[in-house]
Each structure stands twice: as C-alpha cells, then as structure tokens.
C-alpha positions as YAML, in Angstrom:
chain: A
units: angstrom
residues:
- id: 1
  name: UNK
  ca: [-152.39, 29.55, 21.21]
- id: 2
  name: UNK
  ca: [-149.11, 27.13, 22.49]
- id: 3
  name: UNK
  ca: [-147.01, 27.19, 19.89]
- id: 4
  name: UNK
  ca: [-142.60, 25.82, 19.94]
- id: 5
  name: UNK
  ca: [-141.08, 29.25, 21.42]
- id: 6
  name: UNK
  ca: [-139.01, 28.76, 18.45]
- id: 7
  name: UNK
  ca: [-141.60, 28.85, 15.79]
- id: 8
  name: UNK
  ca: [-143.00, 31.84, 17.76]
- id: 9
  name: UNK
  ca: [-140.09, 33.89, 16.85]
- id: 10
  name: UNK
  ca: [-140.35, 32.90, 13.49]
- id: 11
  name: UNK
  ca: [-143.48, 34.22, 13.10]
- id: 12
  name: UNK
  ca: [-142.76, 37.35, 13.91]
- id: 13
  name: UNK
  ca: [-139.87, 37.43, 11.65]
- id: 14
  name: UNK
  ca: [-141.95, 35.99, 8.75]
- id: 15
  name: UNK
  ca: [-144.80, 38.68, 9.35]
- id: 16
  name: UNK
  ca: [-142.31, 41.67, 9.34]
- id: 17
  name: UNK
  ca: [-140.97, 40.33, 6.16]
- id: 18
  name: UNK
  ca: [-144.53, 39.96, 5.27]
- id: 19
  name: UNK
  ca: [-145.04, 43.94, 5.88]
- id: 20
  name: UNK
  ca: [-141.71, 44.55, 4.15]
- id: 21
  name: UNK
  ca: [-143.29, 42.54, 1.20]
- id: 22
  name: UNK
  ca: [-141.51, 39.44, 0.46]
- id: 23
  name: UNK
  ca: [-143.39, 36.87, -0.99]
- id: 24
  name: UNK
  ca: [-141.35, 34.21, -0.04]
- id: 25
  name: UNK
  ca: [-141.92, 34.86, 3.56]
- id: 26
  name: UNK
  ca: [-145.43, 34.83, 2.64]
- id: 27
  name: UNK
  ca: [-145.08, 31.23, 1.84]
- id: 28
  name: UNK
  ca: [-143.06, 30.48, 4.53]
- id: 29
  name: UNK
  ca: [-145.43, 31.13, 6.56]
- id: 30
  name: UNK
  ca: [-148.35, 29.78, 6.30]
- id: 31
  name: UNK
  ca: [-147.52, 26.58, 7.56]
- id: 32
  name: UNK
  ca: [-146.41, 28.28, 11.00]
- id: 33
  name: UNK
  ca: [-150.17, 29.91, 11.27]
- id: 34
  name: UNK
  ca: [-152.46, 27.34, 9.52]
- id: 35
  name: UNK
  ca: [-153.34, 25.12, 12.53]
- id: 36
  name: UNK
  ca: [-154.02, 28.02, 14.88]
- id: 37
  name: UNK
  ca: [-155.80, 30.20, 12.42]
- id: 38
  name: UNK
  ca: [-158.13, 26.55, 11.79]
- id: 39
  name: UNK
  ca: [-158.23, 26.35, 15.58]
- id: 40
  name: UNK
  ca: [-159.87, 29.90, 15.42]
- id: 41
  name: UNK
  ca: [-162.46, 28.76, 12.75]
- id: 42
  name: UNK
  ca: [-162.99, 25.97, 14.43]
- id: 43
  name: UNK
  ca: [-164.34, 28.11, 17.69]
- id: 44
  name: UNK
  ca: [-165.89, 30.30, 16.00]
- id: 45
  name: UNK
  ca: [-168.14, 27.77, 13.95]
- id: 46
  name: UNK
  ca: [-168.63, 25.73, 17.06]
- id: 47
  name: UNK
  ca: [-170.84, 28.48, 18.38]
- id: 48
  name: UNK
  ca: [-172.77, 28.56, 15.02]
- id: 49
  name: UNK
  ca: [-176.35, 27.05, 14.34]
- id: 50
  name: UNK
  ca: [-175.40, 22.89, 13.10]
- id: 51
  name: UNK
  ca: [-176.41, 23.14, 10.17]
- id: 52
  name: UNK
  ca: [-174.22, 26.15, 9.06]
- id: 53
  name: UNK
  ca: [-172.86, 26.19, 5.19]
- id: 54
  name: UNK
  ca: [-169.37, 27.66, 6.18]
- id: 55
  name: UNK
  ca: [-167.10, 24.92, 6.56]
- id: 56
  name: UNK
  ca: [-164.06, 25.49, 9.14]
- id: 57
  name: UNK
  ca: [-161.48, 25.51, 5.92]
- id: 58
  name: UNK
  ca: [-163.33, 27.73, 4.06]
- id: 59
  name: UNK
  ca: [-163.79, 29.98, 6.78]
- id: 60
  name: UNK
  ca: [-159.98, 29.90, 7.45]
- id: 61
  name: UNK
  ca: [-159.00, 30.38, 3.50]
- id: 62
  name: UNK
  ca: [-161.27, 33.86, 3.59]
- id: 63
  name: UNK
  ca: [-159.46, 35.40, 6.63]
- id: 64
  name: UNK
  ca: [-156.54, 33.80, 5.66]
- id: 65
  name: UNK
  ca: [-156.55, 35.98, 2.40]
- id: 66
  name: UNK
  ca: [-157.76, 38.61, 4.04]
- id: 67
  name: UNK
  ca: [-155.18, 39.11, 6.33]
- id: 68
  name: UNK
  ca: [-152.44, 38.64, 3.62]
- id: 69
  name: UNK
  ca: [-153.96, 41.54, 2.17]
- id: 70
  name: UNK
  ca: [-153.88, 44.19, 4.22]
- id: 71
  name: UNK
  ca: [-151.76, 46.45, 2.86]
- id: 72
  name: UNK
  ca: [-150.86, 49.14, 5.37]
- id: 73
  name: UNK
  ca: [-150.15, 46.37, 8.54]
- id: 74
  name: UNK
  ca: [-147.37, 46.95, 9.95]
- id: 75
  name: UNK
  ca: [-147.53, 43.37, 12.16]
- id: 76
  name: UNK
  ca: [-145.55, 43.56, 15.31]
- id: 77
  name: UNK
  ca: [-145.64, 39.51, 16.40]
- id: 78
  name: UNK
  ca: [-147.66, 36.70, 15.83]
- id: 79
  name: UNK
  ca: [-150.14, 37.60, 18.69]
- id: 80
  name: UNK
  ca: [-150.70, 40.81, 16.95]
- id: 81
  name: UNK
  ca: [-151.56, 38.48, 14.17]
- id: 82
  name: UNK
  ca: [-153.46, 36.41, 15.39]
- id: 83
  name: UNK
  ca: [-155.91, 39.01, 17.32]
- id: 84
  name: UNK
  ca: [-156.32, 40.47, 13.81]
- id: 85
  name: UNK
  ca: [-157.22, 36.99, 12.63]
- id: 86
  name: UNK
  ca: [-160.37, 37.34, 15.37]
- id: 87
  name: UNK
  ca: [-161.33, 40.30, 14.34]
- id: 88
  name: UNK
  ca: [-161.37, 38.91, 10.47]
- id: 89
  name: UNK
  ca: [-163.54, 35.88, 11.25]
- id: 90
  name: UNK
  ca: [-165.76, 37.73, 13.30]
- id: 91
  name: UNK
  ca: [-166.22, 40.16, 10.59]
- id: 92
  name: UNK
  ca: [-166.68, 37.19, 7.93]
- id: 93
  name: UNK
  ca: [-169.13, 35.42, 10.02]
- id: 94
  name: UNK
  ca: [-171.14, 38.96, 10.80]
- id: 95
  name: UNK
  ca: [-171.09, 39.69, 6.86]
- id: 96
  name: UNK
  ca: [-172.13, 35.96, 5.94]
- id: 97
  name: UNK
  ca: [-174.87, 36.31, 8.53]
- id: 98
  name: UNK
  ca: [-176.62, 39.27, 7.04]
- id: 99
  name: UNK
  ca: [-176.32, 38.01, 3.28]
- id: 100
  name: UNK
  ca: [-177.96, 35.19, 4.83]
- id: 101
  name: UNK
  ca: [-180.70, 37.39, 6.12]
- id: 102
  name: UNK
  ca: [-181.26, 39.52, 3.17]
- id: 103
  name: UNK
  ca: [-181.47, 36.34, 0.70]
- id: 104
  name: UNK
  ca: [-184.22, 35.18, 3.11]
- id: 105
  name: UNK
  ca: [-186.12, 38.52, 3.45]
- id: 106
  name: UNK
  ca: [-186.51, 38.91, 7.34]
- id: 107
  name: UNK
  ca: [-185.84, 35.34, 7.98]
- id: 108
  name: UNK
  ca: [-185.27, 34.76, 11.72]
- id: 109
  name: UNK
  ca: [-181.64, 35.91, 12.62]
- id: 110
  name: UNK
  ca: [-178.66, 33.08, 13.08]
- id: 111
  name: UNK
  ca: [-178.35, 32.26, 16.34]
- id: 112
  name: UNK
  ca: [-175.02, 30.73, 18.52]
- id: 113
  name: UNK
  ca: [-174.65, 29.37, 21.97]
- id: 114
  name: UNK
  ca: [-173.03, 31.95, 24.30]
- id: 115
  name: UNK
  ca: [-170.18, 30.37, 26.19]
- id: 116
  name: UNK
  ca: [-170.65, 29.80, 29.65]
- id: 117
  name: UNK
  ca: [-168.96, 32.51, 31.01]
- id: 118
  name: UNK
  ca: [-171.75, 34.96, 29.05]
- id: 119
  name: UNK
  ca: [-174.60, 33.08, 29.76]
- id: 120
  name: UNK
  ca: [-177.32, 35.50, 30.43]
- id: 121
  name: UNK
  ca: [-179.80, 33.14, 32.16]
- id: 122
  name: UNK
  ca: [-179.01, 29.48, 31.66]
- id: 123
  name: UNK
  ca: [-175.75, 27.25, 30.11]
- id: 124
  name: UNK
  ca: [-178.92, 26.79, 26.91]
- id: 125
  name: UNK
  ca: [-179.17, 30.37, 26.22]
- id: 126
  name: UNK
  ca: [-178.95, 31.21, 23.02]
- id: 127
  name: UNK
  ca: [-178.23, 34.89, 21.49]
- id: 128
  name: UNK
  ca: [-178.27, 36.34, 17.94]
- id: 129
  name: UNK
  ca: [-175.21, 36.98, 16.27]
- id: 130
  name: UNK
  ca: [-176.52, 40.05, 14.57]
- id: 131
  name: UNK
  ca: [-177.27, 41.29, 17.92]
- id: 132
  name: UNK
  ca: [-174.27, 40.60, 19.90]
- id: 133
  name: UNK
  ca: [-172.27, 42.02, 16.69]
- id: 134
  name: UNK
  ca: [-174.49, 45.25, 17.51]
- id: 135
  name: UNK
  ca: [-173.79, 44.71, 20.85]
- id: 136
  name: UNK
  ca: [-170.23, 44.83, 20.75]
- id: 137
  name: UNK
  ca: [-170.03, 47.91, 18.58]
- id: 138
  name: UNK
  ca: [-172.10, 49.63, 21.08]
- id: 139
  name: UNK
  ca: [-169.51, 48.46, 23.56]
- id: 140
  name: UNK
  ca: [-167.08, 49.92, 21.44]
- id: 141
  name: UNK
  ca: [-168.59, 53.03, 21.67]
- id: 142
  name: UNK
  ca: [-168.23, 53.27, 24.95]
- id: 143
  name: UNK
  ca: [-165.01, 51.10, 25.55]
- id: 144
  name: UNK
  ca: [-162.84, 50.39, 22.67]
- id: 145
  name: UNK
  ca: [-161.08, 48.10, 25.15]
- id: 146
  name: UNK
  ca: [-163.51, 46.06, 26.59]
- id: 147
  name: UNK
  ca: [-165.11, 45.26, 23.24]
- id: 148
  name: UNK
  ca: [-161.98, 44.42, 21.81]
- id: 149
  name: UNK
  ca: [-161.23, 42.21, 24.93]
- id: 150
  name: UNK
  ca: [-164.59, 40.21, 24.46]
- id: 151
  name: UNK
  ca: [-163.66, 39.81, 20.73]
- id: 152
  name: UNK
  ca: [-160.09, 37.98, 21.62]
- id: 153
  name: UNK
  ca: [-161.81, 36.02, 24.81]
- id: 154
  name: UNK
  ca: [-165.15, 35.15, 23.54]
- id: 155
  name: UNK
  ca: [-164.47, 34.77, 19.65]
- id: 156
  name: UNK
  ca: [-161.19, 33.73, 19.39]
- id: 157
  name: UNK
  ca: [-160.92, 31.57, 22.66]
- id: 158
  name: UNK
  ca: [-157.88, 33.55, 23.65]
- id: 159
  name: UNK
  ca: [-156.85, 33.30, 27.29]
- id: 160
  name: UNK
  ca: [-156.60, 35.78, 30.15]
- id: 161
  name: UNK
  ca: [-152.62, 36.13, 29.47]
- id: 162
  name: UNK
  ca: [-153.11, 35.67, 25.68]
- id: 163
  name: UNK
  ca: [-155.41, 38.47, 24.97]
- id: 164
  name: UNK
  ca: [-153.06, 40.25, 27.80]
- id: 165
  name: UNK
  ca: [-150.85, 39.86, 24.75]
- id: 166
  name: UNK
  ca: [-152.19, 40.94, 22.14]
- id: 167
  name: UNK
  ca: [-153.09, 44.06, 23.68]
- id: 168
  name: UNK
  ca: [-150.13, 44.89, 25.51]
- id: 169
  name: UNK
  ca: [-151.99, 45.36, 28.78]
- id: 170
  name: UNK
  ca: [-151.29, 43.40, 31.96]
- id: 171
  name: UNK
  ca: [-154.10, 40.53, 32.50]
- id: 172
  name: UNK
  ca: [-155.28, 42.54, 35.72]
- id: 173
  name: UNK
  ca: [-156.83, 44.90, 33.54]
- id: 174
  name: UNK
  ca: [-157.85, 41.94, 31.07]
- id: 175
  name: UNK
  ca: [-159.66, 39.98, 33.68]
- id: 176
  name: UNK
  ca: [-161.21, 43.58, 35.07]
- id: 177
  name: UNK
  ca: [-161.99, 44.52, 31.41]
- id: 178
  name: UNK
  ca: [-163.44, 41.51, 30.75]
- id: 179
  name: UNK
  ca: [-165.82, 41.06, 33.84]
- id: 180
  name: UNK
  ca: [-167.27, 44.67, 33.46]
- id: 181
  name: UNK
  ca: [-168.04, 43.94, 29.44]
- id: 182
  name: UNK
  ca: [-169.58, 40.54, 30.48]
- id: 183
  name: UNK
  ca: [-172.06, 42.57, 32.94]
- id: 184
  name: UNK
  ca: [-172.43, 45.61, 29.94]
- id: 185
  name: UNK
  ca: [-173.56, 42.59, 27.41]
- id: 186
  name: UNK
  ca: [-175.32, 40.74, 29.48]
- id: 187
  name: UNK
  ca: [-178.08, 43.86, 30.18]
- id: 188
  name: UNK
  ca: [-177.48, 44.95, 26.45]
- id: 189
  name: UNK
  ca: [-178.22, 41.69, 24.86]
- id: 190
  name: UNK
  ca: [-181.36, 40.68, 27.70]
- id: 191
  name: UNK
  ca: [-182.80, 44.46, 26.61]
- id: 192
  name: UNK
  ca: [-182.43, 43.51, 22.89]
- id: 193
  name: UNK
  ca: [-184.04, 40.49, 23.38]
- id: 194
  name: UNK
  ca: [-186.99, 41.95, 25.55]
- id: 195
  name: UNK
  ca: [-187.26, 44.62, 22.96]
...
C-alpha cells in the first residue's frame, strides 16, 4: 500500500469531502484509489480456485460501489479506507461463494490456497472459503481484534505496520495479534475439516 506521501494526503482530504458529500471529490478520487483497490482484488482472486468467474475488475467495480455507498462513514484516512475495502471484498467473495453453492445444490465448497504463513500442514494445503469465513466470525466472537487483523494481513495483503495503521494499534500488538489468530485458525479450520 506505497503510495506518493502527497497523494496520501489527498486521499484523506478527498474521502472527508466524500463523507461531507461532494460529488466532485467523489470523482476526484477514484483515480488516487483505483490501482490499490485492483491490487486488493487482485490478492484476493489469486487465492481463488483458476477457474473462478469473478474477474479482478469486476470484483473491484462491486466494492468500489459499495464503499461509495456507505452512507453513515465517517472515513478518517485512506488506510481507514482501504481496510474497509478488505472487509468489502471479503464480504463479496463470501456472498458470491454461497450463491455459487446454492445454484449447485450442495456442490463441493470453493476452495483457496492458504498463504504460507497459515498453512496448516503443508505450503499445498488448501481450505474452504466458506469455512475460514466461519472461522473468522468465530474468531470474532472471541477477538474482534484478531479477526479483524487476519482480515487486513491475510485478505488484503496488508503489512505488519500497515494493518498497524489501519487499526491504530502499535505493530507489537499486530504481530502478537496476529500469531495467536494464526494458532486459533489453524486448530479451528483442521477441526472443521476433520469434522
């Protein structure tokens, strides 16, 4: 998430204009956003099964619009933003997943390659989206935090200082956070699968 400092601070002026309502700082700036918000997509569909019908654009145009439309935002800075923007894919990927499902009638689940750093057994592994989805609002449950950390890190690709960030929390506590949710996943997600 490098972006010019200066078109950092534009960002956060366009998105409080945003909040404020003016269109014209609407189209302003979605030239300052576009290639990170594809960069997003394009991590999040790199985890997906190859032969997936959501296209990295497409994907990017839903959240996109999504995130325009949220009404009662009040965005702080473009981090903010863009740790919403993870939390809109993810959603839009979950959401796509299960229509999937239903239209096949307990067809197999979609599955994606967990990054190395939650492999549960080998750098092959794969895991079921549904089920890490359920998995991370279990986490939730428990740690609003943590589940919230592995959403920035493991969806969005953010870094140790960049989901630090977003959350306003020093990345000690991101790098702790995040170690103890890998652990918590890892035994959620091997139980599910034993199950």
């Amino acid at each position: 998430m490098s972006q010019d400092p200066n078109d950092c601070g534009r960002i956060t002026k366009l998105l409080k204009a945003v909040s404020e309502g003016s269109p014209a700082a609407m189209d302003k700036l979605v030239p300052l956003v576009y290639d990170e918000l594809r960069r997003q997509a394009h991590l999040y569909l790199k985890k997906e099964r190859k032969n997936h019908t959501l296209q990295t654009t497409a994907l990017v145009h839903e959240a996109y619009l999504r995130l325009v439309d949220q009404r009662n935002v009040s965005w702080q800075n473009r981090a903010h933003f863009f740790g919403v923007s993870a939390t809109m894919m993810r959603r839009i990927l979950v959401n796509y997943a299960k229509k999937r499902n239903r239209i096949k009638r307990g067809g197999p689940n979609e599955n994606l390659p967990l990054d190395e750093a939650m492999c549960v057994a080998s750098k092959d592994r794969e895991i079921d989206l549904l089920a890490l989805d359920k998995s991370l609002d279990d986490l939730s449950e428990l740690d609003k935090q943590q589940a919230r950390i592995v959403e920035l890190r493991y969806f969005s690709g953010l870094t140790i200082k960049e989901t630090a960030e977003v959350l306003r929390i020093s990345a000690a506590t991101v790098k702790r956070d995040w170690k103890m949710a890998k652990t918590w996943l890892r035994a959620e997600l091997k139980d599910l699968a034993a199950g």
